[in-house]
N, C-alpha and C positions, 0 to 999 in steps of 0.2 A: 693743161686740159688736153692738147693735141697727143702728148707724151700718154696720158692717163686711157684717151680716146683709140690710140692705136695698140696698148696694151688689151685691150677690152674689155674697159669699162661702159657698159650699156647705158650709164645717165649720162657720161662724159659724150659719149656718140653723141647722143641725143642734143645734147648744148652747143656739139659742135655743129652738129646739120644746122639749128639754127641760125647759130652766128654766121654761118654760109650764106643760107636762105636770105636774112637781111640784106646781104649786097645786091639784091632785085637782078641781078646779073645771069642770064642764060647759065654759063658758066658755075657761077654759085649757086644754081638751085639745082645742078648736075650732081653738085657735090654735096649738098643738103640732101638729096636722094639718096647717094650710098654711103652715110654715116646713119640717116634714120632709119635705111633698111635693117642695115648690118645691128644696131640697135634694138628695135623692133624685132628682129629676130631670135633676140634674146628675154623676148615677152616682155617689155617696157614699154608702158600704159602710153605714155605720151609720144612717145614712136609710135608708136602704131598707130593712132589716132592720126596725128603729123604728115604721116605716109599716108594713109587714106586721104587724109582732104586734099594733099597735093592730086593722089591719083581722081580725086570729084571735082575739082578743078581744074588741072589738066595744066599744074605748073610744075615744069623743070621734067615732066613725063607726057606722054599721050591722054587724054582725059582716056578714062576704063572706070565707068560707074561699078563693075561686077568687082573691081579690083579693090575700090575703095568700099564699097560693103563688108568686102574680106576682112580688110583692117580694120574696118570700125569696130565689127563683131570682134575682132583677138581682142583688142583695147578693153570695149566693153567687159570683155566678160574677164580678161587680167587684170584690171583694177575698177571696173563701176563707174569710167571719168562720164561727167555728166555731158559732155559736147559729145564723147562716143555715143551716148546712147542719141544724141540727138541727131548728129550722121547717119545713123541707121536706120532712124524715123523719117528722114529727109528721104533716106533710099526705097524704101516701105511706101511711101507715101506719092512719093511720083514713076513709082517700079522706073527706079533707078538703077540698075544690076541685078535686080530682084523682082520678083514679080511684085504688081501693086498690091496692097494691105491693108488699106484702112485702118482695121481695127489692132491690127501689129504694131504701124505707124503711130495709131495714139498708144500703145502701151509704151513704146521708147520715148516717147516725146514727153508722157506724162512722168516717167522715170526723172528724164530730164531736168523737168520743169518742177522736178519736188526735189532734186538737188541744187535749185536755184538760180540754173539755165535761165538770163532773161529772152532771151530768143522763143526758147522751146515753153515757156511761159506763157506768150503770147500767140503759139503758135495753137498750145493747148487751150488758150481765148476763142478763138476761132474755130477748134474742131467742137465746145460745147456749143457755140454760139450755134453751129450748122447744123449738127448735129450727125459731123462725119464719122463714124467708125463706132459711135452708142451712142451714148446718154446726148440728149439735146437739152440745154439749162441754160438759159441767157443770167442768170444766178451766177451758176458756177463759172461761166465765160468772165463776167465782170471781176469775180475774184483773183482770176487771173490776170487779167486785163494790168488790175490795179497792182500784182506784184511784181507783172514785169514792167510797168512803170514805174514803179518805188524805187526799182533796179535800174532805172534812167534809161530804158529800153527806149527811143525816141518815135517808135512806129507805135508803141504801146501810148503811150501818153499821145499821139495824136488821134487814136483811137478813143480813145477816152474822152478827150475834148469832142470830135460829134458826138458820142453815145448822152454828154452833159449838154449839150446845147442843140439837140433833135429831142430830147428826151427818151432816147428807142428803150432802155433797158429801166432807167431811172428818170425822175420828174425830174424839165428842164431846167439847169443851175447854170445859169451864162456865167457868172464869175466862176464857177469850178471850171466851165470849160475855157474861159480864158486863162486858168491857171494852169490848165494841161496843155494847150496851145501855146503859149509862151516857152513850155518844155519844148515843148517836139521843135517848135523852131529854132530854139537855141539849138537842138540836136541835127538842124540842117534839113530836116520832113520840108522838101519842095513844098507839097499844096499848107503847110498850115503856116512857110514863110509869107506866101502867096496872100493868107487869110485873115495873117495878125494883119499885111501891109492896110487890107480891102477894112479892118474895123476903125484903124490909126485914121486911114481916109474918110471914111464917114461918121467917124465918133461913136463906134458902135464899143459900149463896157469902158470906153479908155476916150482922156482928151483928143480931141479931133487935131492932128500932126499930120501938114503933108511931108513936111520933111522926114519923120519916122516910117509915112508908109513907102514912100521914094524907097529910103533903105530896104525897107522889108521889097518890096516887088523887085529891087534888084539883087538882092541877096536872092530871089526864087529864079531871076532869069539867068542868073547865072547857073541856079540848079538843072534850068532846063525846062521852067514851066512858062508856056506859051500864054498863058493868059497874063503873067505877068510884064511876058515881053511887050504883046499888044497895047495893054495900058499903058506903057512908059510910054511905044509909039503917041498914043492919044494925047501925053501931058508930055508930048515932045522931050523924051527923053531916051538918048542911043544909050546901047550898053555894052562896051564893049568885047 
């Protein structure tokens, strides 16, 4: 691959920056820069993508939001990849290198999220849900909602579980929303580890377990959530 990569072969660049990238190493992501350049240079979808989101996170380079819109757009528009388009709604949408766009930002994102993007699925849940950049449709929100959780999107499905157990879009279904809550905390969502722990505790849809909710409120303080630390204080339990 290195042989193929220094010959200039643009996928081989591309494989190599990666395997660089992996060593999480200063150094290694020096070098994942100028294999996915040099790649990307050569109009390769995935370089250029690669290169932008190091330059929108601001690894192994100076974060340059204008730098990473650059790439997203070459990507985008050399091969269609569905994360490019969704980088460039990200950029669109917080005038990230760009000026801000609303309704720019839901066209990439919608791009995105109808190539199967579960991010930009969930992202486009939210722009019908507000009704940022057009159409307002808690309809069409929920359609999405429910594909980027089909896609095990774990923000999506705890999304899903309040909209079922508030009832806001659809009539309340406490088992659907304990079925969507069980996701999102297997997928690690702080407040719904937090939530399963607070039902297991009071027998709320499921047998009343302190020991299940214990797990669950420590599994969320470890996430970081304060209401779950507080309770362990209460039932005298440190965490370390």
């Amino acid at each position: 691959m290195i042989k193929m990569a220094q010959l200039g072969n643009s996928k081989a660049q591309c494989m190599l920056g990666t395997f660089c990238f992996k060593s999480e190493t200063t150094a290694g992501y020096k070098k994942a820069i100028a294999w996915y350049r040099l790649s990307a240079n050569q109009n390769n979808s995935d370089a250029q993508f690669l290169l932008g989101n190091c330059y929108y996170k601001g690894t192994g380079v100076k974060k340059d939001y204008r730098e990473a819109a650059v790439w997203f757009m070459r990507s985008a528009r050399t091969n269609g990849r569905a994360c490019s388009y969704y980088g460039l709604g990200r950029c669109y949408y917080g005038g990230n290198g760009i000026e801000e766009d609303l309704q720019t930002a839901r066209i990439w994102i919608k791009r995105a999220a109808e190539k199967g993007h579960a991010e930009a699925q969930c992202e486009l849940g939210r722009f019908y849900y507000n009704g940022m950049g057009g159409e307002k449709s808690v309809e069409k929100s929920l359609i999405w909602f429910r594909r980027s959780a089909g896609n095990n999107f774990a923000y999506s499905q705890a999304i899903l579980s309040r909209i079922y157990a508030e009832g806001l879009v659809v009539e309340k279904d406490d088992k659907e929303a304990l079925k969507w809550l069980r996701k999102a905390a297997n997928g690690g969502i702080e407040h719904s580890l937090f939530a399963l722990g607070v039902r297991y505790e009071k027998g709320i849809g499921v047998s009343a377990s302190n020991q299940k909710a214990i797990k669950y409120y420590i599994k969320a303080a470890k996430k970081g959530s304060i209401k779950a630390k507080l309770r362990l204080d209460e039932m005298g339990i440190s965490v370390d």
